[in-house]
C-alpha positions as CSV (number, residue, x, y, z in Angstrom):
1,X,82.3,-10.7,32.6
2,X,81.9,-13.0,29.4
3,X,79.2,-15.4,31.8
4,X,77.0,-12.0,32.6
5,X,77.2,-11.0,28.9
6,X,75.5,-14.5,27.8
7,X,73.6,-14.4,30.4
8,X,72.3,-11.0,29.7
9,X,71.5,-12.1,26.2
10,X,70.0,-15.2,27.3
11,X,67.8,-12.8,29.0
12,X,67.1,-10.8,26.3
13,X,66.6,-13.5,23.7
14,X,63.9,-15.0,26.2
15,X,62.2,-11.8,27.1
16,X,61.9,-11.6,22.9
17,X,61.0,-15.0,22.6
18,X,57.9,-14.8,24.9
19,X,57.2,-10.9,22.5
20,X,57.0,-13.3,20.0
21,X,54.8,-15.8,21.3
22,X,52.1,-13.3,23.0
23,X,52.1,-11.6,19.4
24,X,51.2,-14.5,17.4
25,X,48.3,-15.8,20.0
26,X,46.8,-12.6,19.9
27,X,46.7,-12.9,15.6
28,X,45.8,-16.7,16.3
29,X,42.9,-14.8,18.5
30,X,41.8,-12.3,16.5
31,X,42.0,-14.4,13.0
32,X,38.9,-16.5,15.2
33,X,37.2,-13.6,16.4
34,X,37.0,-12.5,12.7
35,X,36.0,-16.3,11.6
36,X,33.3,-16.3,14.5
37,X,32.1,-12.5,13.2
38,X,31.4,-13.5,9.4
39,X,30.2,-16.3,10.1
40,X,28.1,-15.9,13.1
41,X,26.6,-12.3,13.0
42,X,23.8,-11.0,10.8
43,X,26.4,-8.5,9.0
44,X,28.2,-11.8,8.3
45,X,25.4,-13.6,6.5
46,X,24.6,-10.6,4.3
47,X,21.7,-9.1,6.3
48,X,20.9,-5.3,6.0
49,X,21.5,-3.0,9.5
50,X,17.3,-3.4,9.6
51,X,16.8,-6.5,9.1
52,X,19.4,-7.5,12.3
53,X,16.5,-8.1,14.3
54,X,13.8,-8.8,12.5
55,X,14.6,-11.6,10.0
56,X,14.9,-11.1,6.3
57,X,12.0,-9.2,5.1
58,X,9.0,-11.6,3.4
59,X,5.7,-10.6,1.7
60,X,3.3,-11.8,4.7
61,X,0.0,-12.5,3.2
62,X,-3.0,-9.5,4.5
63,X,-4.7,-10.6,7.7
64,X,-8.4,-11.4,5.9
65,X,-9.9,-9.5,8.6
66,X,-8.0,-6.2,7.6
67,X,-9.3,-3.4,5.2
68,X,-8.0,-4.5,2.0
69,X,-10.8,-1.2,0.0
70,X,-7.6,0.6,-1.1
71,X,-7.0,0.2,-5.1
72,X,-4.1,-1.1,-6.8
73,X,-1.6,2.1,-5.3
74,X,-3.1,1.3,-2.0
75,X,-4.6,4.9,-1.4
76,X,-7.8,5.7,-0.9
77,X,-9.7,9.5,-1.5
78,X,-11.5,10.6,1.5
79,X,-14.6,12.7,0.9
80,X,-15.8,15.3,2.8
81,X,-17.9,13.4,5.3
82,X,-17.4,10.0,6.0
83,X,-16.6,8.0,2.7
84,X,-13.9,6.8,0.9
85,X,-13.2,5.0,-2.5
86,X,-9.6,3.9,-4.0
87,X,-8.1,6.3,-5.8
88,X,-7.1,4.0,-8.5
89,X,-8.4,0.5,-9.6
90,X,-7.7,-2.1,-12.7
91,X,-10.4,-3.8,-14.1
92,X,-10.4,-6.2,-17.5
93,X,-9.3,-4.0,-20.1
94,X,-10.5,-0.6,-18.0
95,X,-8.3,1.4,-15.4
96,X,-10.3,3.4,-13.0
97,X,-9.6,6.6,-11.6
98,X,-10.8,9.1,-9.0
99,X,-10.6,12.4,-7.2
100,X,-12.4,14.0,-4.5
101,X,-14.4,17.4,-5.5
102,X,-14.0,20.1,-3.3
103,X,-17.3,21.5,-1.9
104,X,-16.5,24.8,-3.4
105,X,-16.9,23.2,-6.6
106,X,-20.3,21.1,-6.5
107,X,-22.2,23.6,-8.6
108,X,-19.4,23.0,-11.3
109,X,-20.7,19.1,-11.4
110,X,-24.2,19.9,-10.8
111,X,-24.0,18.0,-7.3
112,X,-26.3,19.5,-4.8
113,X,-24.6,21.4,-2.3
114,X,-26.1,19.5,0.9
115,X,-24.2,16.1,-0.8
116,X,-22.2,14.4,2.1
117,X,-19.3,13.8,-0.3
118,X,-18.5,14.3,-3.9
119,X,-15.8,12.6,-6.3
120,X,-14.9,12.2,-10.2
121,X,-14.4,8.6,-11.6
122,X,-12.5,8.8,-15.2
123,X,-12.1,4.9,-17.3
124,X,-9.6,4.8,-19.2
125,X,-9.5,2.0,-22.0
126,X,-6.9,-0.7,-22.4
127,X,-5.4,-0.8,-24.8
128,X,-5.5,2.9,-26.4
129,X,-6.1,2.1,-29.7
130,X,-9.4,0.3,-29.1
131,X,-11.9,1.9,-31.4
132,X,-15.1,2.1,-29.5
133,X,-14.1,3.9,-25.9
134,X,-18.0,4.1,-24.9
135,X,-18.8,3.0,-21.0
136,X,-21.7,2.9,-18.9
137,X,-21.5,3.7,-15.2
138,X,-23.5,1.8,-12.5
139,X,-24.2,1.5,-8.6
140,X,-25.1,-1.1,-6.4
141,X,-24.9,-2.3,-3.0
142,X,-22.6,-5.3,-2.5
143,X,-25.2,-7.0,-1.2
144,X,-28.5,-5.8,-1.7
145,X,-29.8,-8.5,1.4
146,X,-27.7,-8.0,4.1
147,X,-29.8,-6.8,7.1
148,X,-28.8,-3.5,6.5
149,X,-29.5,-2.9,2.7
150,X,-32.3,-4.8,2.5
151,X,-35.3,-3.1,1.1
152,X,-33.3,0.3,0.3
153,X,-32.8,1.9,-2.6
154,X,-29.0,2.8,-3.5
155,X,-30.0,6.0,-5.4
156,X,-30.8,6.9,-1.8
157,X,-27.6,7.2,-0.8
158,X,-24.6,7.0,-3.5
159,X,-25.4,8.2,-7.1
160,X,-23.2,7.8,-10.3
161,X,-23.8,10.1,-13.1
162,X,-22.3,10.9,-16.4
163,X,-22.0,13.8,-18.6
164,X,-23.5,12.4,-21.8
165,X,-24.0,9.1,-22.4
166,X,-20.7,6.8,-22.9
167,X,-18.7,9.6,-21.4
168,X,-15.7,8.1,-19.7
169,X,-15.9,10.6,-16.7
170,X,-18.8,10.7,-14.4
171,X,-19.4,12.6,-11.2
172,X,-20.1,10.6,-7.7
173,X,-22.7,11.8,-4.9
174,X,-22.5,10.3,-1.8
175,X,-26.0,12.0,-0.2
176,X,-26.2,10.4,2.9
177,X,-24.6,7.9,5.6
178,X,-25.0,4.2,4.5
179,X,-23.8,0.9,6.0
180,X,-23.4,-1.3,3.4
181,X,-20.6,-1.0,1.0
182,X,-21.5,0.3,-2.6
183,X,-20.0,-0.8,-5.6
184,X,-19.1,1.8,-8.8
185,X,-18.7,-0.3,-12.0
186,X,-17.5,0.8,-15.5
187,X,-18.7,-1.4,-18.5
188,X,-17.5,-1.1,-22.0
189,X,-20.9,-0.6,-24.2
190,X,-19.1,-2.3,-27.3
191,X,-18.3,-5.5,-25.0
192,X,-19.4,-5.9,-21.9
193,X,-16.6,-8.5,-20.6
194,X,-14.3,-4.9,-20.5
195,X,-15.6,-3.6,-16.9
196,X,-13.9,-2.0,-13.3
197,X,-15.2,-1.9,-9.8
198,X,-14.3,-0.7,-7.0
199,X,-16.5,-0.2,-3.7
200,X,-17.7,3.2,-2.0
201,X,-17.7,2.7,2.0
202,X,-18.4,5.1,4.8
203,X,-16.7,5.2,7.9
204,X,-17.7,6.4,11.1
205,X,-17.2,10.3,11.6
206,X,-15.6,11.6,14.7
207,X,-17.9,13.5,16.3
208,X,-15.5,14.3,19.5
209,X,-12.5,13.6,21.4
């Protein structure tokens, strides 16, 4: 009876022994499926859920060959035909702004109502407590000999106009579709070094689908 009773626990102490043993290789196991996780896997080195698969986000330089018209938000306003200007540009010492005019409200700028497009162009002077907030407003083509501009007259086609002279705000007609880029520029009449540009293209219409 006494060799069945040591044998029995034998058994038992075995049977607890081996427990044991399966329970710490399976710690041993998961303590190295945890080194292998931080270690190993994007969560581990830090990386966002969105950046899992696509690297750690960089500031790629702009592909040269890609629109780069927008202003310094990177929005442009989108006239009523086919142009569009940036919305908001900084110059030396002048920050330009822009809006699109409704055609309803052409006769409130004295635009003519058979314009292509209509916008408002406001400077505002850097710093505010310059003295002398005069500008004057011109437009040009960007370049007056490309095969395309040359022997045209801008005033044919884009028009910059002010209320009174050294206004800040001036109205914008686009009268007609042109196909070179047309450049709006704001120059301080008390220094001349102050200015702002930005260009005026047009972009093809979509006449159908």
């Amino acid at each position: 009876m006494a060799k069945k009773y040591q044998k029995a626990k034998s058994g038992a102490s075995s049977l607890i022994m081996r427990v044991v043993a399966i329970v710490l290789m399976l710690v041993m196991i998961g303590a190295i499926v945890m080194a292998v996780l931080q270690y190993c896997t994007p969560a581990g080195q830090g990386l966002k859920p969105s950046e899992w698969f696509g690297g750690t986000a960089t500031n790629q330089p702009k592909d040269p060959d890609e629109d780069q018209t927008g202003g310094d938000n990177g929005e442009d306003n989108v006239g009523a035909g086919g142009s569009l200007l940036p919305s908001e540009v900084k110059g030396s010492g002048i920050r330009l702004l822009s809006a699109v005019i409704p055609e309803e409200e052409y006769s409130e700028y004295g635009i003519e109502p058979q314009a292509d497009s209509a916008y408002t162009v406001t400077a505002i002077i850097e710093p505010e407590e310059a003295t002398n907030k005069a500008v004057r407003y011109s437009a040009k083509f960007e370049n007056a000999s490309s095969a395309w501009a040359n022997g045209k007259a801008v005033s044919d086609y884009v028009t910059v106009s002010q209320s009174s002279a050294g206004s800040l705000t001036a109205s914008i007609t686009v009268k007609q579709v042109f196909g070179e880029p047309v450049i709006i520029t704001a120059t301080s009449e008390e220094n001349t070094d102050i200015s702002a540009s930005f260009p005026v293209h047009y972009v093809k219409r979509i006449s159908g689908v």
